[in-house]
Every structure is written in C-alpha cells, then in structure tokens.
N, C-alpha and C positions, 0 to 999 in steps of 0.2 A: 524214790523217783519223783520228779519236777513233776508239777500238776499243769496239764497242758492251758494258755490260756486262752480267752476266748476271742476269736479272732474279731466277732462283731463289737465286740467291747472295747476292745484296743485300737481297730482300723476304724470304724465305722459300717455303713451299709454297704459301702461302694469298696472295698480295702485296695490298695496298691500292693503292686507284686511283692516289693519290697519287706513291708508292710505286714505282707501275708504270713511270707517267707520267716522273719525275724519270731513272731506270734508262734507259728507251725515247729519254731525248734525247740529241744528239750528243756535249754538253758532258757530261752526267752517269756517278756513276759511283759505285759501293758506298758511299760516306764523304756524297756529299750524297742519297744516296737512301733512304739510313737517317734521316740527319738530318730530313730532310723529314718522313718518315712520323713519328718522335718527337716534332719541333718543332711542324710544323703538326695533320697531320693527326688522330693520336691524343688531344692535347688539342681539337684542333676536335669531335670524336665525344666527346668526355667533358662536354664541354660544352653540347653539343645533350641528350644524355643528361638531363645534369644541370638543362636548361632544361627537356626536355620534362617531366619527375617533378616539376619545380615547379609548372609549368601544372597537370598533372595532380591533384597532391597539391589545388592551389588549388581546381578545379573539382568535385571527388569531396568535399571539405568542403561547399565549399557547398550542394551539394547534397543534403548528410548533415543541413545546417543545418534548410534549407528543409523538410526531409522529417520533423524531428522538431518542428519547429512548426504545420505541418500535423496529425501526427497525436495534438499536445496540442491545437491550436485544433477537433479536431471530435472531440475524448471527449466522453464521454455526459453527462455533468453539462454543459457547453457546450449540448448538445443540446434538453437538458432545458430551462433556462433561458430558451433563446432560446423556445422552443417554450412555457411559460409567460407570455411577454415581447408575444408572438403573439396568446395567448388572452384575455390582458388590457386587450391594443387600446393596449403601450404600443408604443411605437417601436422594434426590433432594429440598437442601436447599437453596433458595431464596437467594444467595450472590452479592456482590457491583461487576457492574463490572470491567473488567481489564482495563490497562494502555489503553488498546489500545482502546476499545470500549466508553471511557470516552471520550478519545482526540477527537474520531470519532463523537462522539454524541454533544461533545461541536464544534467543527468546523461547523457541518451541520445545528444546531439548531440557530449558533451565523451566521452564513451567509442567510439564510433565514428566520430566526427573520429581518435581517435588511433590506432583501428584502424588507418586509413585510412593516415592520416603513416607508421605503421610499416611497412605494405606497400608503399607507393610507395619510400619511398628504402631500404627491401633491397633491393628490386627495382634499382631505381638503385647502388645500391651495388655488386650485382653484377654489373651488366652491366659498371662502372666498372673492376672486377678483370679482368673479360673484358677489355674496351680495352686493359688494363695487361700481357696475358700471361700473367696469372696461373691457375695451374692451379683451378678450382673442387670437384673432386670432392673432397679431403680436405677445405676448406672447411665444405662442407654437410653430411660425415662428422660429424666434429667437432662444429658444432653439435646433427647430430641427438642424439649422443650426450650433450651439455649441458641439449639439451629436453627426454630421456627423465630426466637426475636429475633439473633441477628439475619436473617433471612430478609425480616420486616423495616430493620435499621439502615441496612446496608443496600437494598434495593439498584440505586444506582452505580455502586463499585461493584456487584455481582453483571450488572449491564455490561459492564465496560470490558470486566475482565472476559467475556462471554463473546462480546463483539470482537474485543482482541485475538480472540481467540482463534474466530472463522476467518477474520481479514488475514492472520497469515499460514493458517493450514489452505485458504484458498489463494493464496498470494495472490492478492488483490493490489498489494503496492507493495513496495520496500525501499529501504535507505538507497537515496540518492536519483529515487522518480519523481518528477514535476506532478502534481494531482491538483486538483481542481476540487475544495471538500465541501461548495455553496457559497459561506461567504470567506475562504481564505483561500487562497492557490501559490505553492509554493512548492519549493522542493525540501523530499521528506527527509532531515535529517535523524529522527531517532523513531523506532518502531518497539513500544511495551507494550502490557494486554493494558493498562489502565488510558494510555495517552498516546497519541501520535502527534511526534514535534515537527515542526513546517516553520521554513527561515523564505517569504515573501522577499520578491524582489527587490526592494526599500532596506533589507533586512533585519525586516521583525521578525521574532522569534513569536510562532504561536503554541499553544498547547492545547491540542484539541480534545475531548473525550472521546472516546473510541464510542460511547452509546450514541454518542451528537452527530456520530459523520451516516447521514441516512442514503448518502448517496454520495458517488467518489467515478471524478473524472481520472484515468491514466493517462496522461499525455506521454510519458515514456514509457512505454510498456513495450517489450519483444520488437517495435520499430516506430516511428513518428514519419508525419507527414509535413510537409513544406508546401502548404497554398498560397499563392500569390495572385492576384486579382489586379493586369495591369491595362491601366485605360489609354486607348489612345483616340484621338481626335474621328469625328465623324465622315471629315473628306479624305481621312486614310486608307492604302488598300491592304485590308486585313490581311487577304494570303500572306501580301508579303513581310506582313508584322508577325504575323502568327512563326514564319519560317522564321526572320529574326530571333524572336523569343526561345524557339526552339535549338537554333543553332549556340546560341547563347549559353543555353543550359546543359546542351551535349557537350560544350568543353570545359564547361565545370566539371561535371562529371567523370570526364578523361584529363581532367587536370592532376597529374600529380604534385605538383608543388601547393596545391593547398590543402591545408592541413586539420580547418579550423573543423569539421565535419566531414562525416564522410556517406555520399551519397547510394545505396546498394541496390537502384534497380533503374531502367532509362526511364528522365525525363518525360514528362508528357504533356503537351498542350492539347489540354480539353477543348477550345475552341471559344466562342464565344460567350461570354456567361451575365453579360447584361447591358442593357441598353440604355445610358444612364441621362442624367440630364444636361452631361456635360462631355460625354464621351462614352465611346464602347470598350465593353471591360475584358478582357484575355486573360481566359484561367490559365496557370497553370501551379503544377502540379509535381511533388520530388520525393521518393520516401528516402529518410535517413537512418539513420543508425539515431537509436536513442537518444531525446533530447537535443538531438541536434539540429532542428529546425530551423531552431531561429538565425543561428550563426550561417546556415547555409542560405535562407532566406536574406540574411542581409548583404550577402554578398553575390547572389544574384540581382536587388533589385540596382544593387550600383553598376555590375557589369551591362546589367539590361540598358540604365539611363545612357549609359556613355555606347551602347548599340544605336539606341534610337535617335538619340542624336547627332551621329555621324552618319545613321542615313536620313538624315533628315526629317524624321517621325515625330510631330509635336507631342508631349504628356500635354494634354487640354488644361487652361485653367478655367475654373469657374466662371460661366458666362449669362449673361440675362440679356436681354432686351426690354426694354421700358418703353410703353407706349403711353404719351402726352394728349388727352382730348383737349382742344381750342374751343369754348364756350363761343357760341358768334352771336350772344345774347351783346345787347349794347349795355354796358357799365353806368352805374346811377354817377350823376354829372358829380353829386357829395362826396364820391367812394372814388380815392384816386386808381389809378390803375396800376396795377403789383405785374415784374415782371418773374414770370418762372423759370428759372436756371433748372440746367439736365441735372438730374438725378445720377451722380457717381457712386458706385460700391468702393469701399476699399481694396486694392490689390486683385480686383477684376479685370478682366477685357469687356468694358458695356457700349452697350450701340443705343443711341439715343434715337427713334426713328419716331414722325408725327404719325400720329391715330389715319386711317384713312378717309375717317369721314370729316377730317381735317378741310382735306386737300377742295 
C-alpha cells in the first residue's frame, strides 16, 4: 500500500482543492501534487480571472457608452429644439446628433472607457500575481511611491485633464459655441480633457489649457440674444421712432425669405436706454437661435437705416459747439494782432457761436 503523503508538505499552509485532492489519492505524492496545482490548477484560476475582467471590462464599457449618449441625447439645446419642433406642429423626428453632442459623447465615453480598462485589468493583474505567489505588498509600495512623483511632475496635466473633465460632464460649452475664455473669444472647434481649441474671428487657431480657462462666457448656448442700441436725434418724436424700430423688426421676424438666422420669440423694444451727447439711444432687443445674433443684428440695423430714412428720422452725427472768449484787453502796439479762425472738427456738424460775455 502507497504511504499517504503529506498534504502540508506538498500544498503548503493554504493547499488548493486540487492540490489536496492529487496529495489525498493512493497513487499521489509531493512531485504530481505540485505538478497539478502548477499545471492545471493555477492557470485554470488565471484564466477564469482573466476571462472574468474581459467580461467585465466589456460590460462596464458599454455601459459607459450607453450612458454618455444618453446624457448628450437629452442636453438642453436637444430639449429645446424638440420642444420648438412641438410648438410648431412639426413632427419630433429621431435625428444624428450635432457636431457638438458627438465630440461631447466621444470625449466622455473614450475617457471613462479607459478609466474603466485601467481598473479592471490592475485589478486583474493583481489578483494574476496573487495566483502566481507573488508577494503584493512591496508591489503596491512601490507604485504608491511612483504615484506620489508623478503626482508632483505632472501637477498641471492632472489640472487640465480634471478641468476637462467637469467642463463637459457639466456641458459648459461644446464644438461649434462662440465662448468668450478672457483673453480669446472664438468659436470652439475642438473639445479634449487636456485643451480646448478656439478659431477667433481673424482666424487664429488658439489652444487653450483647460486649467487656464478660469472663467468662460457662452454666447451660444440653448439661445443668444441680438441687442441693438439705436440713437436718434434729440428733436425726434421717440413714440414714433420707437413704433418704427418695432415695426421694423416684426417683419423680420415674419419674414420668411430670410434665411441668414432665425429669430424664435417677438421682437421687443425696450424703450429708451440712454441720453447721450449726441443723441437718444433706442434698445432694442431679439432672441435667436444659436449664434445667430449677429447675422440677424446686421441685417436689422440696414432694414432699420433705410426705415428711418424714409421717414425722415436723422441717425445724429457727432456734434459740439465751441465757444470763442474775445479778450477786450487793448493789444501791446509791439505784438501784431493774430486773427482766430473757427475751430472745425472733422466730419462733424459744429456751430461756431461767440462767448456771451462777448456780445
């Protein structure tokens, strides 16, 4: 009869079923009960290991996918839209979304997809080292102490990717919004965690750090406004300038054949908004659809000109009065006498009037 062997001899302290098992039979003995646990067992456990972190890793993507398309398919401008789309009695058809929502959804999903990857197979990794024998604690030593420099190294690319990070889980801007970032204002063509790219009017291309933008104007966001600030003359009668302006801008509004912008709420003349030194100023006021301010702004202030000019409503030009003191001292007989020409501005209307204590 086989002399049974010893299980702690063969397995260790901790033995594997396997392990056990091979040890616990008649025929078995230290040399095949090692074997076993090496051969079969321990790559069979690295292997389910390694299976289950693939599953894993697969299903936590998708997930991550799913979840940042969701939360670009229901931002506010989608919102809006549809909600527009509604009021208009047109049909709310299931469409691709825009530049912007796309860039958004691919930055978010492709940075916490890799979150993700990275977590699963350390994790995998080390349990992998565990199956193997390997001690972990210097391990994790180690790299803590690799984390803590580049921690120290890296300071400002951990800023950026971390700012990137809030600016578009809070959609704060995205491809294809006008922003204003302090000293650049442009429209944002590219959105990463490390940079936000901006193509200024001029078209320079800037590259901002995302740690740098401490503060961020959206001038497209969900809708824009169209202020116009228009001055007319002080012996004007405002009512009927203001009703001008207003009529003016009610059939842009009901204009279908223009195109350039589209305006989606009425017109509004705020009324007077400043008393200036050359004329009174006449807000008014248009919200648009994204970014389209300006385009709708410029083609009010032409419809406006060619209003006020065929009713007769001067745009003021800048005007001064210049007043002349006449010294009535008598002139030394030595010192000829100099005569003084009026005072012209260029491209003014001036009134040349004498002092009164002239006269």
């Amino acid at each position: 009869m086989l002399a049974q062997v010893d299980v702690t001899d063969a397995c260790g302290e901790d033995p594997r079923w396997l392990c056990r098992w091979v040890a616990e039979q008649p025929w078995g003995n230290e040399f095949w009960a090692g074997a076993a646990d090496w051969v079969i067992d321990r790559p069979l456990r690295v292997l389910v290991i390694v299976a289950v972190g693939y599953v894993a890793g697969r299903i936590l993507k998708r997930a991550v996918r799913r979840s940042g398309e969701r939360l670009a398919a229901r931002s506010e401008r989608e919102q809006l839209r549809a909600e527009r789309r509604r009021q208009l009695g047109q049909a709310a058809e299931d469409s691709v979304l825009n530049g912007r929502a796309q860039q958004r959804t691919k930055t978010i999903t492709s940075v916490f997809s890799s979150a993700v990857s990275i977590v699963v197979w350390v994790a995998v990794g080390l349990l992998v080292l565990g199956q193997l024998g390997i001690s972990l604690a210097p391990l994790l030593a180690g790299a803590g102490v690799v984390g803590i420099m580049l921690a120290f190294g890296a300071q400002t690319v951990v800023a950026d990717f971390l700012a990137g990070i809030f600016m578009l889980v809070e959609d704060q801007f995205g491809v294809g919004d006008v922003i204003d970032v302090g000293e650049v204002t442009g429209t944002v063509e590219k959105v990463s965690l490390r940079v936000t790219t901006l193509r200024d009017v001029n078209g320079n291309v800037w590259h901002v750090p995302n740690s740098e933008i401490h503060r961020v104007a959206n001038m497209s966001q969900l809708w824009s406004r169209a202020v116009l600030d228009i001055e007319v003359g002080y012996d004007t009668d405002l009512r009927r300038a203001e009703g001008i302006i207003q009529r003016v801008a009610d059939d842009l509004w009901q204009d279908a054949g223009f195109d350039g912008g589209d305006i989606i709420d009425p017109p509004e003349v705020w009324g007077v908004e400043r008393l200036g030194a050359d004329g009174v100023a006449i807000r008014l006021v248009v919200k648009t659809d994204p970014a389209e301010q300006w385009i709708v702004a410029r083609e009010l202030r032409l419809r406006i000109k060619e209003a006020l000019d065929e009713a007769g409503i001067e745009i003021p030009y800048p005007q001064r009065t210049v007043w002349l003191r006449h010294h009535e001292a008598t002139p030394r007989s030595d010192q000829p006498e100099v005569a003084v020409a009026p005072i012209r501005l260029p491209d003014a209307r001036d009134e040349t009037v004498d002092h009164p204590e002239s006269r």
